[in-house]
C-alpha positions as CSV (number, residue, x, y, z in Angstrom):
1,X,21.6,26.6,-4.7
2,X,21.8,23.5,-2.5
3,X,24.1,20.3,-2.8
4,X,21.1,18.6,-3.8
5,X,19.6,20.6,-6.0
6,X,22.5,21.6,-8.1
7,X,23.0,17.6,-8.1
8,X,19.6,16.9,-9.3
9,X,19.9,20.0,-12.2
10,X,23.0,18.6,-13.3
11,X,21.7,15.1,-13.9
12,X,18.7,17.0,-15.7
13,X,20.4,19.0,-18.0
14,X,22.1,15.6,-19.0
15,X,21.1,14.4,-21.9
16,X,17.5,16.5,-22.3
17,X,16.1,14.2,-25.4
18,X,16.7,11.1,-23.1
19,X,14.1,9.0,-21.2
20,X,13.7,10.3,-17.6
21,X,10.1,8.8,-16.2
22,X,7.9,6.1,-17.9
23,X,4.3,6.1,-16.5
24,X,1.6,3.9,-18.1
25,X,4.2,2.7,-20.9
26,X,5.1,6.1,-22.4
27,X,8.5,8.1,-21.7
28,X,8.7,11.5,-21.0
29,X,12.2,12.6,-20.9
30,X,14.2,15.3,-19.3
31,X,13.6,18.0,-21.6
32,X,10.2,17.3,-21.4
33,X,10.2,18.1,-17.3
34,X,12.6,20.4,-17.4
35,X,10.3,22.5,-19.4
36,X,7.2,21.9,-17.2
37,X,9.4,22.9,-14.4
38,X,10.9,26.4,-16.1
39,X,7.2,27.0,-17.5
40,X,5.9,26.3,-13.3
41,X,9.1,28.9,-12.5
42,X,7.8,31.8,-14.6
43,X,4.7,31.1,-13.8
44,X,5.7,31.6,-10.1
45,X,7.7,34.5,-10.4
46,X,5.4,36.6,-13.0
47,X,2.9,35.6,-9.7
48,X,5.0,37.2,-7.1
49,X,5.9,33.9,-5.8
50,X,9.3,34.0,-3.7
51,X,11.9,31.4,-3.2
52,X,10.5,30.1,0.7
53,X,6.5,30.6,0.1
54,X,4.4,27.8,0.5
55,X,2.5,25.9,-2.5
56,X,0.0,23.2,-2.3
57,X,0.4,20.1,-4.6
58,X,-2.4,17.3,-4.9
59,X,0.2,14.3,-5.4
60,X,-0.8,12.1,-8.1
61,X,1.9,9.7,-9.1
62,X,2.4,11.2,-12.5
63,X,5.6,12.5,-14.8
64,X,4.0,16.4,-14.5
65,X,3.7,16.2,-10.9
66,X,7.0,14.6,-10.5
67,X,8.4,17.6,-12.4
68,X,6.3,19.9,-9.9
69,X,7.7,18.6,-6.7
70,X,11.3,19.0,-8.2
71,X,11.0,22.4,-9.1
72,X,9.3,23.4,-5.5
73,X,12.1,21.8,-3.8
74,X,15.3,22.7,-6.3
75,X,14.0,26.6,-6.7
76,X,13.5,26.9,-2.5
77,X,10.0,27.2,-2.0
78,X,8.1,24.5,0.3
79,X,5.6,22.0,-0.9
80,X,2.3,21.3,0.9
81,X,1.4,17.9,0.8
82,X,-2.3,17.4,-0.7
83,X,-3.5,13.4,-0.8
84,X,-5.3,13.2,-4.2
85,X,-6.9,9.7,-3.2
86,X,-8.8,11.6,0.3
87,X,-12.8,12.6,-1.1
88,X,-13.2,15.9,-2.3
89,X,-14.9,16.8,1.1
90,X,-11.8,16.2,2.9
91,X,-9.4,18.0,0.3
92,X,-11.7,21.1,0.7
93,X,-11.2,20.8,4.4
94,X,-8.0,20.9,3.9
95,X,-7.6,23.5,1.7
96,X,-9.9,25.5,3.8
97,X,-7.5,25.4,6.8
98,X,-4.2,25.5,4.8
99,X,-3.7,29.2,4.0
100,X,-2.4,28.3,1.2
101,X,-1.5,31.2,-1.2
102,X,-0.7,28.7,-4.4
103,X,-2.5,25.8,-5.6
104,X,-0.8,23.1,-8.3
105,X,-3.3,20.1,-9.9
106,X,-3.7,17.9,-12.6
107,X,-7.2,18.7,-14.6
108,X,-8.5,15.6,-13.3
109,X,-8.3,17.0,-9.9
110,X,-9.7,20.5,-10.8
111,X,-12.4,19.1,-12.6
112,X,-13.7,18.0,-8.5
113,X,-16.4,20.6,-7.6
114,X,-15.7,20.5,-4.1
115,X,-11.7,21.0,-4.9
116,X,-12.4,23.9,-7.2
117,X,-15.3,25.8,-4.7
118,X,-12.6,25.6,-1.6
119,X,-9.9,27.0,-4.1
120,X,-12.2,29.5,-5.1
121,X,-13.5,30.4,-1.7
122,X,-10.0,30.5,-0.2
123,X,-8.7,32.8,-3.1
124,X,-5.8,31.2,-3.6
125,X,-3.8,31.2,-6.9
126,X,-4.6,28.1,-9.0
127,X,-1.9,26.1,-11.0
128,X,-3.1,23.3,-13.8
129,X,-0.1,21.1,-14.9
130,X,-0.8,18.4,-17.0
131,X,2.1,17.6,-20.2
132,X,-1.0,16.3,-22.1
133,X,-1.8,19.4,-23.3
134,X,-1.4,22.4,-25.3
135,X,-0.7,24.4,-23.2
136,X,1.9,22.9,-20.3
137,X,0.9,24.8,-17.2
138,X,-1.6,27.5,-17.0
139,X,-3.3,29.5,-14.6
140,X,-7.4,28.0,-14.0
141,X,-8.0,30.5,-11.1
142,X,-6.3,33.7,-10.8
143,X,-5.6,34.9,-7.0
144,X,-8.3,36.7,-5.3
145,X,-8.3,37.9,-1.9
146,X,-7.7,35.6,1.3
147,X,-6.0,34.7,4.1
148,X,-2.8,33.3,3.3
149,X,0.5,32.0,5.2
150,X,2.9,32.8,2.6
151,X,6.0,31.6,4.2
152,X,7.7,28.7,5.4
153,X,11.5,29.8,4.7
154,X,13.8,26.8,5.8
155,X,11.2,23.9,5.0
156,X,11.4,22.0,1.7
157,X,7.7,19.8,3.1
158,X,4.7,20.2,4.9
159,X,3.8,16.6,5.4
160,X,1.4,14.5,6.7
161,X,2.2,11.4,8.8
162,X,0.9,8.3,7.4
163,X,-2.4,8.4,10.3
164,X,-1.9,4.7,10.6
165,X,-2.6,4.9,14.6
166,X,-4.8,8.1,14.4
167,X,-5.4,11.4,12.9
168,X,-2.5,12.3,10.7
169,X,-0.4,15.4,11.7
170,X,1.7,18.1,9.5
171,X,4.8,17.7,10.0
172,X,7.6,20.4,8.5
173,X,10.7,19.0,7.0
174,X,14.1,21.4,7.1
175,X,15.1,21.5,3.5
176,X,18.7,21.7,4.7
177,X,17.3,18.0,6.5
178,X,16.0,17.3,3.3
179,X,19.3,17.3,1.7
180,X,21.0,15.6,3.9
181,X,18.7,12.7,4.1
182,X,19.1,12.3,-0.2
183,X,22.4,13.0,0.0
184,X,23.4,10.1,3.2
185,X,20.9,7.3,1.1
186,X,23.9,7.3,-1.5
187,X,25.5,5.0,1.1
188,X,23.2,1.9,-0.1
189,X,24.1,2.3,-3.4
190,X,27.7,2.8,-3.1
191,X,27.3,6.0,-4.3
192,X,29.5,9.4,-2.7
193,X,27.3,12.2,-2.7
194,X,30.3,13.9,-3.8
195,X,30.1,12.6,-7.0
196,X,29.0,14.6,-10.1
197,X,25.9,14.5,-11.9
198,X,26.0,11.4,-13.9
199,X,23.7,9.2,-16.0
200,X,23.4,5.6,-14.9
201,X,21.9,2.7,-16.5
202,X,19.2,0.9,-15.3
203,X,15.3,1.9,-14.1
204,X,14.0,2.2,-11.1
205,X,10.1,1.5,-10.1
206,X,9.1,3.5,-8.1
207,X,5.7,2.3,-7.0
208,X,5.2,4.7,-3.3
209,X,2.9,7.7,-3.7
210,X,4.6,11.0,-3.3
211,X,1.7,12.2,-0.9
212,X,4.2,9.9,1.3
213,X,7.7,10.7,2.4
214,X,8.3,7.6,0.8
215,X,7.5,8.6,-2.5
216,X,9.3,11.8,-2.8
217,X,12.3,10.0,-1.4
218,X,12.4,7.9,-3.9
219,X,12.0,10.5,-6.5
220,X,14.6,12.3,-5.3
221,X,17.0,9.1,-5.1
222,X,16.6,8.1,-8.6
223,X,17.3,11.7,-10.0
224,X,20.1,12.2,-7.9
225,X,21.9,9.0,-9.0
226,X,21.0,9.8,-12.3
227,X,18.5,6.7,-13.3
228,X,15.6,6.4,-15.1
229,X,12.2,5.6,-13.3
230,X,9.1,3.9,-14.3
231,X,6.4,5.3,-12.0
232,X,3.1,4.0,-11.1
233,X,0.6,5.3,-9.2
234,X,0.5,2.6,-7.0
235,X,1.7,-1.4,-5.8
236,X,0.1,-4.3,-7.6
237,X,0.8,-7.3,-8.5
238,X,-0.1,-7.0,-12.0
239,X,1.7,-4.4,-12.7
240,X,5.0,-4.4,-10.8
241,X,5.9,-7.7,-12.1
242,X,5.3,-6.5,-15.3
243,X,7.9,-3.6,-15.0
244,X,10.2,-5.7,-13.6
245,X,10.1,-8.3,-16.1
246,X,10.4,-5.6,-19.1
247,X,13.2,-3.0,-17.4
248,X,14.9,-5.5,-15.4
249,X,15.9,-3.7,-12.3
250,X,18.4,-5.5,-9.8
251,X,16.8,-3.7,-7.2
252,X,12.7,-3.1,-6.4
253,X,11.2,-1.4,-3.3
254,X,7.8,-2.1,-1.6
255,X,6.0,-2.6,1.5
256,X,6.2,-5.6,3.2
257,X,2.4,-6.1,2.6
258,X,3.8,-6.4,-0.6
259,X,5.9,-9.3,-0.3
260,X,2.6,-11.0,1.0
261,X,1.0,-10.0,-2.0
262,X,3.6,-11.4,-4.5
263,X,3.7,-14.4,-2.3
264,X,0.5,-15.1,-2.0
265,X,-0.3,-14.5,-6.1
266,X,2.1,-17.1,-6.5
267,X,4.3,-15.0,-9.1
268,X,6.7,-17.3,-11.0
269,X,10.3,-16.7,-9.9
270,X,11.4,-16.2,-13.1
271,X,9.5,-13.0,-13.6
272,X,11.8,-11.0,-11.1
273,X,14.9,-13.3,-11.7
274,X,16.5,-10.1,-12.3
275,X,16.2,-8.7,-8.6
276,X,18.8,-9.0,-6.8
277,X,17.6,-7.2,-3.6
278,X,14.6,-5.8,-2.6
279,X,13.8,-3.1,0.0
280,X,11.1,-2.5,2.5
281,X,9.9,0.2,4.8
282,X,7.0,1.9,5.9
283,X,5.9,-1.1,8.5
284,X,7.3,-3.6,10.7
285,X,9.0,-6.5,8.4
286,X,7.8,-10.1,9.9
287,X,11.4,-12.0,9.6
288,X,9.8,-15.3,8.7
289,X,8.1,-13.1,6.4
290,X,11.8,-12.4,4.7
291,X,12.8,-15.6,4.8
292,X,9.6,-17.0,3.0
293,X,10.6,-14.5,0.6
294,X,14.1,-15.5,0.1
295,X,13.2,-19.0,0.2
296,X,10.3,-18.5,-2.7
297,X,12.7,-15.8,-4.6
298,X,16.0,-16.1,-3.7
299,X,16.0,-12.8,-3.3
300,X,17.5,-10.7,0.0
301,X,15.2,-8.5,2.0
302,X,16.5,-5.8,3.2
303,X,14.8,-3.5,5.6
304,X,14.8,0.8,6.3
305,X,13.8,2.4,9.3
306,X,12.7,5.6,9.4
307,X,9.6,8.7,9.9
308,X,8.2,11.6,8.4
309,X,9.4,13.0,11.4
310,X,12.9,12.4,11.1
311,X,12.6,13.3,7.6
312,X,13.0,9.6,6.3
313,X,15.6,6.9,6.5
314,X,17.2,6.7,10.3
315,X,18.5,2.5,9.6
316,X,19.0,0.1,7.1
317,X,20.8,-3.1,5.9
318,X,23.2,-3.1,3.1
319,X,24.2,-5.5,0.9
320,X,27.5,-6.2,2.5
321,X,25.9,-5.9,5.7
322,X,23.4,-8.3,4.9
323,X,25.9,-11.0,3.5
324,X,27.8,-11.1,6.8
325,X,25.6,-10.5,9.3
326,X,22.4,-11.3,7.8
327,X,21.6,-14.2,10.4
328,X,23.5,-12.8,13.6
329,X,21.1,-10.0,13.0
330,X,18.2,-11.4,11.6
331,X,14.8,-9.2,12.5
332,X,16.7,-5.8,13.0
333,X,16.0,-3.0,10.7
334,X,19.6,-2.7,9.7
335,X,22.7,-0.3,11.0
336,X,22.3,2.6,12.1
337,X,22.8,5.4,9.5
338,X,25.7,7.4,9.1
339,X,25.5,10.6,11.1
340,X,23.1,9.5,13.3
341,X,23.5,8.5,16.8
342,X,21.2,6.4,18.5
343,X,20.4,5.1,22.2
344,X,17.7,3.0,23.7
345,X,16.4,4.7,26.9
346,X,14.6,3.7,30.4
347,X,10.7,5.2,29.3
348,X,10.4,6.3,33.4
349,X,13.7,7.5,34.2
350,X,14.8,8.5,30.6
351,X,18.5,6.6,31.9
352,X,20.4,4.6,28.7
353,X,19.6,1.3,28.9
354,X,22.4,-1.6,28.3
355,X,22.4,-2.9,24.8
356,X,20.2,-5.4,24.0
357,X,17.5,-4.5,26.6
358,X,14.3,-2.8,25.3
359,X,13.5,0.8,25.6
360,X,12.9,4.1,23.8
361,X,14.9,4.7,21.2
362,X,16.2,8.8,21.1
363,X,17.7,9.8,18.0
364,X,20.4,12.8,17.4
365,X,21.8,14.3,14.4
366,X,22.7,17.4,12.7
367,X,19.7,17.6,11.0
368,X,17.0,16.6,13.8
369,X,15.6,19.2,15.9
370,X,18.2,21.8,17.0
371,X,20.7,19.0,16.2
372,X,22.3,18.9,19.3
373,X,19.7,17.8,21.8
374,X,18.7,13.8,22.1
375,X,14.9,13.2,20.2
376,X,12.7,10.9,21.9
377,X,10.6,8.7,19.1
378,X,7.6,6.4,20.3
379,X,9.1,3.0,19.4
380,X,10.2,0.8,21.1
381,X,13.2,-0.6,20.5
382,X,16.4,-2.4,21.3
383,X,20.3,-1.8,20.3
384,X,23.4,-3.7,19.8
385,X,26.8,-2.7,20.4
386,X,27.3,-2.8,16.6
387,X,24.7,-0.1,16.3
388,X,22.0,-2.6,14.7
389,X,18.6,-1.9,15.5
390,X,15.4,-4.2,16.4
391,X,12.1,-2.2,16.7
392,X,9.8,-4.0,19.0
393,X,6.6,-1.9,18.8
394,X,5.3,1.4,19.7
395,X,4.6,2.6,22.9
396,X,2.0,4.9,21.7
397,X,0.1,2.0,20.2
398,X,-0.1,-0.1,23.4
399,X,-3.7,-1.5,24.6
400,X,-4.3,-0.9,27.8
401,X,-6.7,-3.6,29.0
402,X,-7.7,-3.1,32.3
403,X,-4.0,-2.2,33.7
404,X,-2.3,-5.2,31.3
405,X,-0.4,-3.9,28.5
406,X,-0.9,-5.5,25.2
407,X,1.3,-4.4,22.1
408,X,-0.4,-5.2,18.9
409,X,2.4,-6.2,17.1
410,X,2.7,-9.5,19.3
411,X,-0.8,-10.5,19.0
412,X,-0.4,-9.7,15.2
413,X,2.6,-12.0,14.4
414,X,0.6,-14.5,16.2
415,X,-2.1,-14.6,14.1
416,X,0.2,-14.7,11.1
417,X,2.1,-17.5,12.3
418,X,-1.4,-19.1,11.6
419,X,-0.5,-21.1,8.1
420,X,-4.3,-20.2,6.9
421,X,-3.7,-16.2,7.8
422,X,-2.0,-13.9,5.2
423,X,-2.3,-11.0,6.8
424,X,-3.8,-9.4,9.9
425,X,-4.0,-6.2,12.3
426,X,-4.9,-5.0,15.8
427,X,-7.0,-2.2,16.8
428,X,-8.2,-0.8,20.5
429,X,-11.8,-0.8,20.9
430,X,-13.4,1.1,23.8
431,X,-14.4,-0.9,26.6
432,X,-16.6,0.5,29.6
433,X,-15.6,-2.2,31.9
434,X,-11.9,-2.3,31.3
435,X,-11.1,0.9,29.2
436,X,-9.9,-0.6,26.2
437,X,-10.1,-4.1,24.3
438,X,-8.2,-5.5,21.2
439,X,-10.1,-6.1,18.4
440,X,-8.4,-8.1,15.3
441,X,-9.1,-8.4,11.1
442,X,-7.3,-10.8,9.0
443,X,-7.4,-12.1,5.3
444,X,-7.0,-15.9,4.8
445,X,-4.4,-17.0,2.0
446,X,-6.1,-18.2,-1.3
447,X,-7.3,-21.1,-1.4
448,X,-7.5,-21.6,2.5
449,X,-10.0,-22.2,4.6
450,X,-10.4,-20.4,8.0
451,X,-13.2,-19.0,10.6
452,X,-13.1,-16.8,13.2
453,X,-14.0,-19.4,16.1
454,X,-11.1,-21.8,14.6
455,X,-8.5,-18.7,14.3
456,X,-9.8,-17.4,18.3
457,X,-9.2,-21.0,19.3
458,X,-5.4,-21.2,18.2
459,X,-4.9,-17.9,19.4
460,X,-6.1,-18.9,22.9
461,X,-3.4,-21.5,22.4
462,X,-0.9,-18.8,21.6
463,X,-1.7,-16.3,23.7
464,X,-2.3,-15.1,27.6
465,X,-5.7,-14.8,27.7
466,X,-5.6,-10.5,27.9
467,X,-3.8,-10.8,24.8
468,X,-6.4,-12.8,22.9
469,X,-9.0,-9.8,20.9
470,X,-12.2,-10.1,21.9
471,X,-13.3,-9.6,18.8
472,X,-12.4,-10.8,15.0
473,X,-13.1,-10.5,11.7
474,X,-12.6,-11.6,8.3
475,X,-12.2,-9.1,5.2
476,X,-10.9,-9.0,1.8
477,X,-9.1,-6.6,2.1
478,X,-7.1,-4.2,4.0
479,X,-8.2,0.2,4.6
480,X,-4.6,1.3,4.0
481,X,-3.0,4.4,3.7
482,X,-1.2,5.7,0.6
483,X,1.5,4.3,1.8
484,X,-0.2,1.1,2.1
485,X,0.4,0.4,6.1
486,X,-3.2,-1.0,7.4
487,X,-5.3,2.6,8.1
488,X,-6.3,1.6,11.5
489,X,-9.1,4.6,12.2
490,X,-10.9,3.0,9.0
491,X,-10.4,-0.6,10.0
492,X,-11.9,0.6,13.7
493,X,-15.0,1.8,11.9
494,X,-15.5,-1.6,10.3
495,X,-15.5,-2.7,13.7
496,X,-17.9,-0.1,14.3
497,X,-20.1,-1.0,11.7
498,X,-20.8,-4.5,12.6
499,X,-21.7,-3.7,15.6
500,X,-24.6,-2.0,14.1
């Protein structure tokens, strides 16, 4: 048994008639997932399936599925990422390519006829969890013949990225990376991960699905320090500050579209008067963006860096960080993590740039790649000789616009310096004359006024004149991803589509 999961047991076996998870204002404690988990186990092993083999999950943000990703992780075997909020079309594509020789749902999701025929046609062995009813766990299709890739010995994950800039990929995360990345995030609590299983006061809201790294991260966090969680199934307004004003957390995670959102609905600061910090990842944090928030609140931002692919957290402020070096260092995305070794990097000549110039940033640590060897990410970044970190964009997501290089990110704090714009986003178009174009959405604040001739002529103002997008438009809302970063293949279509 790993560090982690004999951490995570112990903190389970704490207690079992106390509350663990709250989800839509009912507790479940940890008796009550313990025994979904050791009902999943025999159901696993009177299956014939092994500590290592690979079982699909579609990851609602629920107390059942919470206890499924625990036990998949704890007991060895590798979870396969399914995103419940995809169609059914696109889950059966999935599952048609997948191989995958277990299958765990909520009723809700087997009740999909799409879901259900690709399980069906793929054979697989079909899992219904849902601590509703009777009957726990139980078996809605039993395994027929198929082709299936039973193994993935070593990997805790099969993950997708987030598909913000394109098609998503899988991504496998080491389980003995896993561990280590749980274990290191004790740091910003000041927790040791030596410590032994204890129970700690106070809940945390956790509010990030787990079909994102985020999500089970979290998860994972909670348990391991031994708090209670009130999960929903996703950020709003409504809702979080709702939580927040009835558990009284001192500490609240979100997405810095989030911060806008809170912002924007003009929430009165009394309802998170009990917050003493709140955390962000998952997207570049707009500093004036922080300060607004501080300003409005009171309340530190602090920001984490990290990637699927790096099997989460890579930077990140502290408190005490924060306090002393909150302004010297003001935009970065924090210190350096412990155990991790960073460098900026020449993108030609792949030569270590001095600190404070811009670069690629290369990561190494024990539990990256073969953990010896320097791995190259696409950002672009910039490094102080204190270790702190700025991200500057990505190089992957430059716009090439007839040979001048235009990084989103620029023209999009830009636009948001706009008073009238909340938020707003940058996509390449395809452009016969020049290759590509940049194209730009944005949502006006309530209560403002604000076209898209007025916003193009302030950006023209801002902005060299390859920078400016050719073309702009004005939504509601936002295509995001579960992890709520702007989904920037859907908002290209809505390009698309008004072009039509």
């Amino acid at each position: 048994m790993s560090k982690l999961a004999a951490l995570v047991r112990g903190v389970m076996a704490l207690d079992p008639a106390g509350p663990a998870i709250e989800f839509e204002h009912r507790w479940r404690s940890r008796g009550e997932l313990t025994a979904a988990m050791d009902s999943l186990e025999r159901i696993f092993a009177e299956q014939g399936v092994p500590a290592g083999a690979r079982v699909g999950g579609l990851l609602r943000n629920t107390p059942e599925v919470a206890a499924l990703i625990v036990q998949l992780i704890t007991s060895d075997r590798c979870i396969v990422t399914l995103n419940p909020a995809l169609l059914g079309d696109q889950i059966a594509g999935e599952i048609a390519t997948l191989q995958l020789p277990v299958l765990v749902a909520m009723a809700e999701d087997w009740a999909r006829p799409a879901i259900r025929a690709a399980a069906q046609q793929a054979g697989l062995l079909g899992v219904e969890i849902d601590l509703n009813a009777a009957e726990p766990v139980r078996i809605v299709l039993p395994r027929g013949q198929g082709q299936f890739r039973e193994q993935a010995d070593g990997v805790a994950i099969e993950m997708l990225t987030s598909g913000t800039t394109g098609t998503p990929k899988r991504i496998p995360l080491k389980a003995a990376n896993f561990t280590q990345m749980i274990l290191d995030a004790a740091v910003f609590e000041n927790r040791s991960p030596d410590d032994p299983p204890k129970l700690r006061g106070g809940v945390t809201i956790l509010n990030t699905p787990f079909s994102h790294i985020g999500g089970i991260f979290g998860l994972f966090t909670c348990l391991s320090a031994g708090r209670k969680a009130c999960l929903m199934d996703r950020f709003q307004v409504g809702p979080f500050v709702d939580a927040v004003a009835r558990h009284r957390p001192r500490t609240a995670s979100a997405p810095p579209s989030a911060l806008r959102m809170l912002l924007d609905a003009d929430v009165a600061k009394e309802k998170l008067e009990s917050l003493t910090v709140f955390r962000t990842a998952t997207a570049p944090l707009d500093p004036d963006l922080a300060d607004a928030f501080f300003e409005r609140f009171g309340i530190p931002v602090l920001q984490n860096y990290g990637a699927t692919e790096f099997a989460g957290g890579v930077a990140g402020w502290t408190i005490a960080d924060y306090r002393s070096l909150g302004q010297a260092k003001r935009g970065s995305v924090g210190r350096i993590n412990p155990g991790i070794d960073g460098r900026v990097v020449d993108a030609e000549t792949g030569a270590p740039a001095p600190f404070g110039e811009p670069g690629l940033l290369e990561l190494r640590a024990p539990h990256l790649g073969d953990g010896k060897s320097w791995v190259r990410t696409t950002d672009i970044a910039r490094m102080d000789e204190d270790q702190f970190l700025w991200i500057l964009g990505r190089a992957d997501n430059a716009i090439i616009r007839g040979g001048f290089k235009v990084i989103p990110d620029d023209v999009v704090r830009t636009m948001e310096a706009h008073p009238a714009v909340l938020e707003a986003s940058v996509v390449a178009l395809p452009d016969a004359r020049l290759g590509q174009v940049p194209a730009a959405a944005f949502i006006v604040r309530s209560g403002e006024s604000l076209s898209e001739d007025e916003l193009k002529a302030f950006l023209r103002e801002k902005l060299a004149p390859y920078q400016v997008p050719v073309k702009l438009l004005r939504v509601a809302e936002f295509p995001r991803t579960p992890s709520m970063k702007v989904s920037q293949p859907d908002l290209r279509k809505l390009f698309e589509d008004a072009a039509t």
